[in-house]
N, C-alpha and C positions, 0 to 999 in steps of 0.2 A: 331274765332269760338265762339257761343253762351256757356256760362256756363254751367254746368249739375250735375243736383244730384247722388252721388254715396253714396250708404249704403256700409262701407270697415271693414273687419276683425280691433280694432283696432292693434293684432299683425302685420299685415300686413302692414300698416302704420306707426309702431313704428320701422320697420325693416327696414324703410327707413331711416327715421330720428333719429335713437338709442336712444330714447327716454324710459322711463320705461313704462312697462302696469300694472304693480299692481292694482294700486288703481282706475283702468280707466277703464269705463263700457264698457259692453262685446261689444259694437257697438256705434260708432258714424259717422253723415254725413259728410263728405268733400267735401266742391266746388270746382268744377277744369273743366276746356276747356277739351274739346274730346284731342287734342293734348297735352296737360298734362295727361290726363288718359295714353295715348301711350308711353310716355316718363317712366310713371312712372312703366308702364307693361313690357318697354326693361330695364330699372333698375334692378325689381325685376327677371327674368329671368336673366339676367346676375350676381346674385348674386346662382343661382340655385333653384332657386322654380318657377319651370317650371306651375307648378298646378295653382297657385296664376294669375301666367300670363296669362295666358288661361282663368280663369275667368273674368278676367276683361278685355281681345280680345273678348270673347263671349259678355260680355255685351255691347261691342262699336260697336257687330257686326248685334245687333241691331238700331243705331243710321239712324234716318229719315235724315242725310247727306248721299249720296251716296259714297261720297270719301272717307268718315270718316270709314263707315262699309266694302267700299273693302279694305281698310288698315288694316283695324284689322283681314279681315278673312286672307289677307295674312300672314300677320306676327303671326298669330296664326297657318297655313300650314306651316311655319320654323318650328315654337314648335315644333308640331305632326313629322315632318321630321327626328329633332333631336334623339327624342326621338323614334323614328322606325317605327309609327303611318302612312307610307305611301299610304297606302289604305284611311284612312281619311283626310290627306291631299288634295290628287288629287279632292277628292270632294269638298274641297271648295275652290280649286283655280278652278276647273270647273263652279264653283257657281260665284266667279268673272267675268266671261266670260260671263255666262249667263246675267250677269249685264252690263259689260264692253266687246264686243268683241274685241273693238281693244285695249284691255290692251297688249301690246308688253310684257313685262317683265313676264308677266304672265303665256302666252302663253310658253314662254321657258321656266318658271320653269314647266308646267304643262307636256311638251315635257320629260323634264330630268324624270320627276317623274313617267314618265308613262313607261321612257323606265327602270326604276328600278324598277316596277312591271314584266316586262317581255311583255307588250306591244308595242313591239318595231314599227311593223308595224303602229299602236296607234301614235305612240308621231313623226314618219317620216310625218305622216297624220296630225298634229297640225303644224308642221313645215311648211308644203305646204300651210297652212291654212295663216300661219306668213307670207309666202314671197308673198301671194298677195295682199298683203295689200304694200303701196308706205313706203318704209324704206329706211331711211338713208342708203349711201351706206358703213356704217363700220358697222351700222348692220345685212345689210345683209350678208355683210361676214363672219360676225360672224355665223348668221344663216345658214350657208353653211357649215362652218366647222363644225359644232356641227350636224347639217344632217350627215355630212361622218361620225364622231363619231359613232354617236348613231349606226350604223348598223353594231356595233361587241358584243350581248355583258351580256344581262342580265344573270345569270347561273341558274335562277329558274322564270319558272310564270305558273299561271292556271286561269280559268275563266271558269264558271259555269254560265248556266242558265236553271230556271225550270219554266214552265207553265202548266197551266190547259186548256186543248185544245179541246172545242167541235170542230168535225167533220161529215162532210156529209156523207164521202163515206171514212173510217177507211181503208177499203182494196183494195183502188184505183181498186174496180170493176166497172165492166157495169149495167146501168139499166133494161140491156132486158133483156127478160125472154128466149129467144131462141137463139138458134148459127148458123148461114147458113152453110150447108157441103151439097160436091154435091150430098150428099142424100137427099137433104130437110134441114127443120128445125129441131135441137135436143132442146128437153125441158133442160134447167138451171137450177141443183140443186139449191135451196135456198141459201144454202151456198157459192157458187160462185157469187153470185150477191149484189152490194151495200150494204153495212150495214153503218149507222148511228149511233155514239155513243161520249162520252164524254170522253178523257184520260186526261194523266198528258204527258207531253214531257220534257225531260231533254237531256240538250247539255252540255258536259263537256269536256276539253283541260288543256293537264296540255305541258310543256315543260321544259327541261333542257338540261343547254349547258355548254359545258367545253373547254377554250379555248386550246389550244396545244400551238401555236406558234406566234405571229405575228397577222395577222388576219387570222388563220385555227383556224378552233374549229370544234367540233364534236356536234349534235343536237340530241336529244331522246326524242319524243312525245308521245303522246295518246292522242285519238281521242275515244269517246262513245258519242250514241246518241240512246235515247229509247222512245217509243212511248205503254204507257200502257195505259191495258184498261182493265175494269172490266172482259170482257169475255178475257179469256187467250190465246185465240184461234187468236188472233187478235194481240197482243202482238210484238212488232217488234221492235228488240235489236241490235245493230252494237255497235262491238270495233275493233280498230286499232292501233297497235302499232311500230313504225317506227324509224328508227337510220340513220345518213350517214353524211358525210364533210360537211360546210359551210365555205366560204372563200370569199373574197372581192378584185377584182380588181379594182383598178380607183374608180367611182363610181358606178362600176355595186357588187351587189352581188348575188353569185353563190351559187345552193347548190345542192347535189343529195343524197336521201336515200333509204334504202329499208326496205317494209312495209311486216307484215302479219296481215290477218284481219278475223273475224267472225263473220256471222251474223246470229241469231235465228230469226224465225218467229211461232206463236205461242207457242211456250216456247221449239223448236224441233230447231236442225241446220239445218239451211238453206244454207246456200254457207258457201267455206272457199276462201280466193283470197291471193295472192304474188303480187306485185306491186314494182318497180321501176321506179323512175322517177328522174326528172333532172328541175331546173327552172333559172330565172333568172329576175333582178327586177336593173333597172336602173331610174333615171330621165332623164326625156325627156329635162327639164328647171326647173328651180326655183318653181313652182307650179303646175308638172305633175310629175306622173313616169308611165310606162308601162313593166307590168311583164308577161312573157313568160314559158309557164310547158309544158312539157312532160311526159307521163307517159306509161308503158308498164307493163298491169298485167296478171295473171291468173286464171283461176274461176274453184272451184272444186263444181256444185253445190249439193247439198244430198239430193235432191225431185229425180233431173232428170238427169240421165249419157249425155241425146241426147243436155244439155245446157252446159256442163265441155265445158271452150274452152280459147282463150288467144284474148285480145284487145289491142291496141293503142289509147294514144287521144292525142290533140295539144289543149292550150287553150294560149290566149290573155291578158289580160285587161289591160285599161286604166284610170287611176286616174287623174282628172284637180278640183285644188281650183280656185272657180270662185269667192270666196271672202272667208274671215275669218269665215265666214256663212253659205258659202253653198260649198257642192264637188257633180262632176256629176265623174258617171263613166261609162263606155263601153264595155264587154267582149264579146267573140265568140268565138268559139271551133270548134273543128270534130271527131270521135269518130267512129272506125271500130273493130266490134269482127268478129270474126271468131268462130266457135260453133262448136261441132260433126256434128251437122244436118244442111245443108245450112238451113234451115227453122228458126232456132234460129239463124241463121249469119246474122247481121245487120250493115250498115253501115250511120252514121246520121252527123249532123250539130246543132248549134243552136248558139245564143248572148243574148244581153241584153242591157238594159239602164237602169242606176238606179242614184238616185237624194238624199242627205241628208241635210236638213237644218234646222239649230237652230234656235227656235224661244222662245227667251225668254227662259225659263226653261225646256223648250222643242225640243228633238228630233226627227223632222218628215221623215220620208223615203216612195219612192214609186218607186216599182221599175215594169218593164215589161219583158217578158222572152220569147223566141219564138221559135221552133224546129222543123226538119224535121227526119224520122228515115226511113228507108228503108230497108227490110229485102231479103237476098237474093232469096230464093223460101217460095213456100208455105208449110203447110203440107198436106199432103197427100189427108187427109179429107176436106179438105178446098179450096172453089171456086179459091181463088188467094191468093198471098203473103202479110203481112202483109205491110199495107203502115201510119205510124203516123203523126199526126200536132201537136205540143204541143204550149198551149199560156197560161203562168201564170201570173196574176196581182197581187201583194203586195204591202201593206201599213200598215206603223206602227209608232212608237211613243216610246221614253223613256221620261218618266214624273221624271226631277230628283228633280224638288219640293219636292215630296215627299221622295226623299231618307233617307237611314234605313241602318248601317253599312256596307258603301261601295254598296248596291246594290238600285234600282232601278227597280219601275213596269213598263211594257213594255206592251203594245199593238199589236197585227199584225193581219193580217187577207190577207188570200190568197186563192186566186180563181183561176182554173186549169182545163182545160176547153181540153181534148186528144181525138181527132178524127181518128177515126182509120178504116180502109178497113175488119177487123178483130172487130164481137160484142164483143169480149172479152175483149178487148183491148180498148174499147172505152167507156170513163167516165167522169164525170162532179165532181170535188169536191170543196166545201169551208170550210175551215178549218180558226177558228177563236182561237187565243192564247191571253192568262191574266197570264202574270206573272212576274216575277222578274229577273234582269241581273245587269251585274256589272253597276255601273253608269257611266265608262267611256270609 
């Protein structure tokens, strides 16, 4: 390796060599190889001055050799690891990746590390990313085992993200100004019809799990998602919070809990719902898995008694690494409530395709979303029963160049396009988001 200049504490160099610093000016240059810098960074770490180390990984972790600067950020994400720094870790062995994706070694520390934040799903997902890629076959097995591993196990994680979200249509209303009823047309108070405005949107998850026995353990989530907006009126708040078994067969795991959840709409409650459900998440092979939910809730709404009623849904998905770069996935459901009023009992469908791939230091995603809803009568007032089409298109980006303690600006923008038999019902919105998420 070509020589290089370092300006070094000279304590920090006499710590090496036990030499005296008295009479020795506050700084002098040493020439040394990138690969003597390394050496001399696992010394002084192995002596305890974790600090010192990391300074001088940082500075190799600039170095115009590619090999030389993902060496240092790795062995600088040990430091951080060491010392608890897990959150900044992850980001620059994701930063290796972004450099190197088929670093093999990396990818499994970045797996372990993701699953000791509590992303477990996360580091099962880097794993699949590993086995499509052509491995040795003792490391594949390795990576097989450490797959079954990982799906027992972190006892604490959360993840946040907040954006600023202009939108078209805020209260996924209609543009018309009139309603068809078999009296004719009725005129649309203002306030029922599209509004246009700028919020903030915040998504937050925390979870924790307690092992019991073996592979049984007990899981306790929370789930909030709120959507503010200058007018309050508009405001639209959901929490959820849910307990129940997790346990592992073979390699499927199983889990069922039961939820209560609340959701305000302009700063009033709006429903309360009970929910039960049950899933299950196996690999199909080495670089798929496909996970199976059911759920069965109940809806108490506080606008309308003739909406209080109970549903079922089934949903799908399926996950395929089609390289270390890129994952496609698959999902479909079906979805029947039952209402006071056969007029609010609907019975629907819908799937999807969606696409993630890293490009550089970038996260790109687009995904398509498409549904049918069918409700069983009409109201009263109204020529026919409500019939919906729904088709969403999204694209987004995590820019983690820029990343900022553990988090990351995010782009997305989604377009939602509900045609419906019923003007109420039927609305056009784009809904564009700027903001920050975890970076991994």
């Amino acid at each position: 390796m070509r020589g290089r200049d370092f300006t070094l504490l000279v304590g920090l160099v006499a710590g090496l060599t036990g030499s005296p610093t008295v009479a020795a000016p506050a700084t002098r240059k040493v020439f040394a190889t990138a690969g003597q810098m390394l050496n001399i960074a696992e010394e002084i770490a192995r002596r305890g001055n974790g600090h010192d180390a990391e300074t001088i990984l940082d500075l190799l972790a600039g170095d115009p050799d590619r090999n030389v600067r993902n060496e240092a950020r790795f062995r600088r994400a040990l430091l951080l690891e060491a010392s608890g720094r897990n959150e900044a870790a992850a980001v620059l062995l994701r930063r290796i990746l972004d450099d190197r994706p088929d670093a093999t070694a990396v990818r499994l520390k970045l797996a372990t590390m993701l699953q000791k934040l509590g992303h477990e799903d996360s580091a099962l997902r880097e794993l699949r990313a590993l086995r499509s890629s052509d491995l040795p076959p003792n490391v594949a097995r390795f990576v097989d085992r450490l797959s079954a591993s990982l799906q027992a196990t972190k006892p604490l994680g959360f993840q946040i993200e907040l954006a600023l979200a202009p939108d078209s249509n805020i209260n996924h209303a209609t543009r018309s100004d009139t309603l068809g009823t078999i009296f004719g047309d009725f005129t649309l108070d203002p306030g029922s019809q599209a509004r246009s405005g700028v919020g903030v949107a915040l998504r937050s998850f925390a979870q924790a799990r307690h092992m019991i026995k073996g592979d049984l353990g007990v899981v306790a989530r929370a789930n909030g998602e709120a959507s503010l907006y200058r007018h309050e009126d508009f405001n639209d708040i959901a929490l959820e919070l849910s307990v129940g078994p997790e346990w592992r067969i073979g390699n499927t795991r199983l889990s069922a809990e039961a939820g209560i959840g609340r959701q305000w709409y302009g700063m009033k409650p709006f429903q309360r719902s009970l929910r039960l459900s049950a899933s299950a998440a196996r690999p199909i092979d080495s670089v798929s898995m496909l996970r199976l939910d059911g759920s069965a809730r109940r809806i108490d709404n506080r606008f309308n008694d003739l909406q209080d009623g109970r549903g079922i849904s089934l949903r799908a998905r399926y996950e395929r690494s089609l390289s270390p770069d890129l994952l496609v996935a698959a999902n479909a459901g079906v979805d029947r409530f039952k209402a006071r009023d056969d007029a609010y009992s609907t019975r629907g469908w819908n799937g999807g395709l969606s696409a993630y791939r890293n490009v550089g230091r970038m996260t790109l995603s687009a995904g398509v979303d498409f549904g049918r809803l069918k409700a069983d009568d009409r109201l009263l007032l109204l020529p026919e029963r409500r019939k919906d089409r729904l088709t969403r298109f999204s694209v987004g980006s995590v820019l983690r160049q820029f990343t900022f303690a553990g988090f990351a600006p995010v782009t997305r923008i989604i377009i939602e396009r509900n045609r419906s038999t019923v003007e109420f019902y039927d609305f056009k919105r784009v809904r564009t988001e700027f903001g920050i998420s975890r970076a991994f």
